[in-house]
C-alpha positions, 0 to 999 in steps of 0.5 A: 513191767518185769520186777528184777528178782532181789539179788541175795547177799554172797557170804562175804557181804553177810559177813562183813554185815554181821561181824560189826552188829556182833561185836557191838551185841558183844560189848553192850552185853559184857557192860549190862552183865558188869553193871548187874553184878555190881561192877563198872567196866569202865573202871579197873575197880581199885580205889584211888590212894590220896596221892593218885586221887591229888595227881588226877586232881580230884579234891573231893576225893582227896578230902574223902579219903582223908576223912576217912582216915587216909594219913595226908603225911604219907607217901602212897603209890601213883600207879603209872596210869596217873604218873606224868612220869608214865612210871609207878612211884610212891609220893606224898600227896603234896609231891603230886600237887606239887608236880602238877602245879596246883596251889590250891591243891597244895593248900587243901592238903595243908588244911586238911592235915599235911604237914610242911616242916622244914624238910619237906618245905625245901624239898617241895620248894626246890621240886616246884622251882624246877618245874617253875611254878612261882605261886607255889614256891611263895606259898611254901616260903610264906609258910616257912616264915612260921604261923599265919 
């Protein structure tokens, strides 16, 4: 029997061969070289502020920065990452739990120090009404009635 002599790949196929192994190397290099020095590729690095952290409802990190000293009270900066408005804003934390419909968010921050005085109860009433978010809107009214 003749035995057929392996054919050797033309350049285009050991190309198209390569370029993807390469790549792959590439990447699964630039990941292991971030994570020695102490970086995560994966994340831009920039802490969440508590209204960012209340928007991707992430409550142990709400109650964390809290804690730490973070003001529940104050309005920080949404990147438009974490926006549904896709644009950069700056919010209380309770506007962001507002926004995205979480009581139980919203009466975290309340326990957690946030306060709801008459004008910012109206206007988180007035937001969640729009966005029809009855549980809310009771909440915050059951709180406008004074002490529980």
């Amino acid at each position: 029997m003749n035995a057929a002599a392996p054919r050797s790949l033309s350049w285009s196929a050991a190309a198209a061969l390569a370029i993807p192994l390469l790549a792959v190397a590439l990447c699964s290099a630039r990941v292991v070289v971030g994570w020695m020095a102490g970086a995560n590729p994966f994340w831009d690095g920039r802490p969440l502020t508590v209204s960012e952290a209340a928007m991707v409802r992430d409550h142990a990190e709400v109650v964390r920065l809290i804690h730490g000293g973070a003001d529940p009270n104050r309005s920080w900066l949404v990147a438009s990452d974490f926006s549904d408005s896709h644009r950069p804003e700056t919010i209380t934390p309770l506007e962001a739990a507002v926004q995205i419909r979480r009581l139980e968010l919203v009466e975290l921050l309340v326990r957690e120090g946030a306060t709801v005085d008459e004008p910012v109860r109206a206007r988180l009433v007035a937001r969640a009404r729009d966005l029809h978010a009855d549980d809310i809107v009771a909440y915050l009214n059951r709180r406008g009635e004074g002490p529980r």
